[in-house]
N, C-alpha and C positions, 0 to 999 in steps of 0.2 A: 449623557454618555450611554451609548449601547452596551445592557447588558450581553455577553454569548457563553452560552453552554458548550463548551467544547465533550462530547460522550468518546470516551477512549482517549480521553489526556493523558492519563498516565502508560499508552503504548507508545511504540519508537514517535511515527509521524504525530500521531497527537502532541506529543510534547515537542516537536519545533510549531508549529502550530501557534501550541499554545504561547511558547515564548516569544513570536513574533507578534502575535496579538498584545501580549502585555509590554511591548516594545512601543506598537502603535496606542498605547495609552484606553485598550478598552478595559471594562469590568468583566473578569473571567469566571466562568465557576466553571473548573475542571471537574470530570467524574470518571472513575472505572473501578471496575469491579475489582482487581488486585489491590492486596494489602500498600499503604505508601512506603512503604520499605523495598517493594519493587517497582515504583515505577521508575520508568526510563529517565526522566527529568521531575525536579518538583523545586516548585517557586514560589518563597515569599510574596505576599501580595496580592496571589489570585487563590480563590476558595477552592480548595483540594478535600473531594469526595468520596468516598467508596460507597460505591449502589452497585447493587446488581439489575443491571437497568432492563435484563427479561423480564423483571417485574414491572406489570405496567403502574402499580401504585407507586411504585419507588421512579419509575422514568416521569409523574407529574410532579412526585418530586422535583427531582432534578433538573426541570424544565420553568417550576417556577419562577415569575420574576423575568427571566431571560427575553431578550427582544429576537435573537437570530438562534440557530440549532449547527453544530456541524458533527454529525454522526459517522464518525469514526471506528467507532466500537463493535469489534466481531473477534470470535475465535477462529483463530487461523495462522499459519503460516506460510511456508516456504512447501513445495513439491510432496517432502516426505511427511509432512502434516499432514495438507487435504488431502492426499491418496489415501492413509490409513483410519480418518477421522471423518469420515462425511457426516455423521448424525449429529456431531457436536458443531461444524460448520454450519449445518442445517438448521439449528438451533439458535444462529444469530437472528433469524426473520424475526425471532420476537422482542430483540431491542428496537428493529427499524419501526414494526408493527405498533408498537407500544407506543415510541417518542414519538411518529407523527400524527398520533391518538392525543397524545400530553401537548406537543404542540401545537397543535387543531383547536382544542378548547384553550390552551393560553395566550389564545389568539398573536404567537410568533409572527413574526415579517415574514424569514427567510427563514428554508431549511435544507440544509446540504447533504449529500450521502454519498458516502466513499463506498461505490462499485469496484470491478478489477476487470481485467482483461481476459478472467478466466468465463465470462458470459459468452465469449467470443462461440460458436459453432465450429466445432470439432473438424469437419470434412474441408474447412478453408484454412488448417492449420497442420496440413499432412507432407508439407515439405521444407527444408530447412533454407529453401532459396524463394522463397514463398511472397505473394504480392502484399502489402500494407495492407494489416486491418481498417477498412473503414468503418463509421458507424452501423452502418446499415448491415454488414456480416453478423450481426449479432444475431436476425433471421435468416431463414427458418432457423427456430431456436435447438440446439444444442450443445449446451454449455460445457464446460469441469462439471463432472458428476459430482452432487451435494454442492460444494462451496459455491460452483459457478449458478449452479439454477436457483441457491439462495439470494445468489446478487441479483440475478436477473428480474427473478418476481420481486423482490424488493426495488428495484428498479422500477418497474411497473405500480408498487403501491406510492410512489411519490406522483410519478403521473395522474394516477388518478384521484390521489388527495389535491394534487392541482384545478384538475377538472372540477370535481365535485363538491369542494373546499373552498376554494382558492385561496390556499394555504402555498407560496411562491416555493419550488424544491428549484433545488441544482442539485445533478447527478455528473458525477467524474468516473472514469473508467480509468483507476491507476493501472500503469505498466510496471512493476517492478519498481519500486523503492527502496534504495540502499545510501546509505552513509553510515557516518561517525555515528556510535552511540545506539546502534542496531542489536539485534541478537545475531550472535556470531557464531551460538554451538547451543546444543541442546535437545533440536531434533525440529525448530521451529523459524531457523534461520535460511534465507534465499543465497541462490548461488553465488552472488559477489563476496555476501559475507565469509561464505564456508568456502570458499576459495581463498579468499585471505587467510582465515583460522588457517587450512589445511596448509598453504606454502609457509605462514608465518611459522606452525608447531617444524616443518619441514627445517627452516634455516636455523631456529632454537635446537633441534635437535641433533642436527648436525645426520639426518638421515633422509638423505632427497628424494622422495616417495610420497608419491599421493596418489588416493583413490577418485577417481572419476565417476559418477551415476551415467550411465549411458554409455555411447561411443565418441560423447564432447563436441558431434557437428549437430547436436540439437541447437537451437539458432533464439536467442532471445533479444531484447532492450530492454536498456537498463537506466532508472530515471534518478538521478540525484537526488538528495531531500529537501535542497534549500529551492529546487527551481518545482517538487510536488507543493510545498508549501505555499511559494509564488502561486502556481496555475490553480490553486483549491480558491484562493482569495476572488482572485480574478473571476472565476468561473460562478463563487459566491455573489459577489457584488456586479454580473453583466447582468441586464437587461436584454442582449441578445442571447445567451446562452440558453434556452429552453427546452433542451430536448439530451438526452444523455453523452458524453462528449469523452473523445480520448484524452488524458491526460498522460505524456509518456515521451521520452524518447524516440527518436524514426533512427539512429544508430544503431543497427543490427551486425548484432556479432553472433560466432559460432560460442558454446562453451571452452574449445579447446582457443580461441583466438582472445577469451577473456580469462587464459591459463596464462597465455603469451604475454597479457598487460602486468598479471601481477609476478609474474617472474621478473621480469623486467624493473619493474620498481622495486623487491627484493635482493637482486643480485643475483637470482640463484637459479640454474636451470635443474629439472625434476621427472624422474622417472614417473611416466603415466600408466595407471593402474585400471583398468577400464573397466565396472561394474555392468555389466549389460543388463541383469534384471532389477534394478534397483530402481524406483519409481523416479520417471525423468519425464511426465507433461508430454506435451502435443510436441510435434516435428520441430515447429515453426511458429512464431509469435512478434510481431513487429507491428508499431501504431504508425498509422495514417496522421499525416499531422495537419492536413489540407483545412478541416474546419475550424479549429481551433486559432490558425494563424488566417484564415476569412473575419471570424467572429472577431478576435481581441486580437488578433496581429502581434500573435507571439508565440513562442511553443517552448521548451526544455532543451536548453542547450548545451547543458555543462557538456563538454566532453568526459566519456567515457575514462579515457586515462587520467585525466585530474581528480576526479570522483575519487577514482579505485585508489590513485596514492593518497588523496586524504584517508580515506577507509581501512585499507591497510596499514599506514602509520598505527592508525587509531589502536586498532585491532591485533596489533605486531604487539605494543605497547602496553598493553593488558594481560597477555599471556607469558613478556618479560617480566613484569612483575609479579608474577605467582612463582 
């Protein structure tokens, strides 16, 4: 039975992740750096860790034993995060740096690394009606300042531990992951979630008002969790997959057209409040999904509106009971 390390089990995606691996009957050892009192999900059965895996004696740790890597593990969140936090985003390079150090000499199979879409080049992301990122926008590089040029070079040190190693990596470019069981408030949650908090405290309150970051025709995709989980595996276990790859949604919506889904599952229509200088990302951001359904002949389908009422249920449901 294959040992896998899952690093950042105990954040949102880590923890479906992990739970769909201990579904398919592997040996787990989850790790992350948060106390287990906060992580997102935690399970009987698989070895739950706390390292802080920028250290790279504690990331061989954590790598011992293990046959496969999936590196999950970064500080980061939603918009209002990496605008205000670049050095601590910056600061992730040393878990990827470290574990594909720790898995190099533990002679691992396979090693996975959850990139974002924020590596994408700035100047292809300046209109809200704007053409599918493909792989290749990634050059000429200009990323998200801090977060995105973390992913990026980290991006590039799995390439080259391939090259020079041949230590096997898969690189995924998530677009936006949101479900059930997400952060929803705090200052570190994406816009589906805090879209739900915001109309859900709205219908509890009985004051139909919410605050917008931007003008709301900033234009995003938005990817389920159960179908990021599906395309990490996928994208883990190809033999075609070699080279960094969109993982994401191609359903593009404005922010104000993803106000429209959750009023609607709601009930409730909401005075819009429109923050213009509040950190709101590039114009435009939508994935290309052309290689990903060449290579594995499939891509992330949930619909948009099914996601968002699972999510909001969720998310409704936790702020009623406080």
């Amino acid at each position: 039975m294959k040992k896998i390390l899952v690093a950042g089990g105990g954040g949102f995606i880590g923890g479906f992740l992990v739970a769909d691996l201990k579904k398919k009957g592997y040996s787990i050892r989850s790790v992350d750096y948060k106390p287990l009192n906060e992580w997102y999900q935690l399970f009987e059965g698989v070895e739950n860790i706390v390292l802080d895996l920028r250290e790279k004696n504690l990331c061989e740790q954590a790598v011992q034993g293990c046959d496969e890597v999936y590196n999950l593990a970064a500080d980061m969140g939603g918009m209002g995060f990496i605008e205000t936090h670049k050095a601590e985003c910056m600061l992730s390079v040393l878990i990827n740096t470290h574990l594909l150090m720790a898995a190099k000499e533990a002679n691992c199979s396979r090693f996975f690394y959850a990139s974002s879409a924020c590596v994408y080049a700035a100047q292809k992301q300046l209109r809200p009606d704007l053409t599918a990122l493909t792989e290749e926008d990634a050059y000429p590089a200009m990323p998200e300042d801090g977060y995105g040029w973390e992913k990026l070079f980290s991006e590039r040190m799995c390439r080259h531990f391939t090259e020079d190693f041949g230590l096997i990596t898969r690189v995924a470019r998530y677009h936006n992951v949101y479900g059930p069981l997400g952060t929803f408030e705090g200052g570190r949650e994406k816009a589906p979630a805090a879209i739900c908090r915001k109309i859900a405290q709205a219908k509890l309150s009985g004051k139909h008002e919410i605050e917008i970051w931007g003008d709301g025709e900033q234009s995003r995709s938005f990817q389920y969790i159960e179908d990021c989980v599906m395309g990490t595996q996928k994208i883990m276990n190809s033999d075609q997959v070699t080279m960094p790859i969109n993982l994401g949604s191609s359903e593009l919506v404005t922010i104000n057209q993803l106000v429209d889904y959750v009023e609607a599952i709601a009930g409730i229509k909401v005075k819009r409040s429109y923050q213009l200088e509040a950190p709101k990302g590039v114009r435009g951001r939508n994935s290309d999904n052309t290689l990903i359904k060449k290579l594995l002949g499939w891509e992330p389908s949930t619909p948009l509106k099914q996601g968002l009422e699972k999510t909001y249920r969720w998310v409704y449901e936790q702020m009623k009971d406080r």
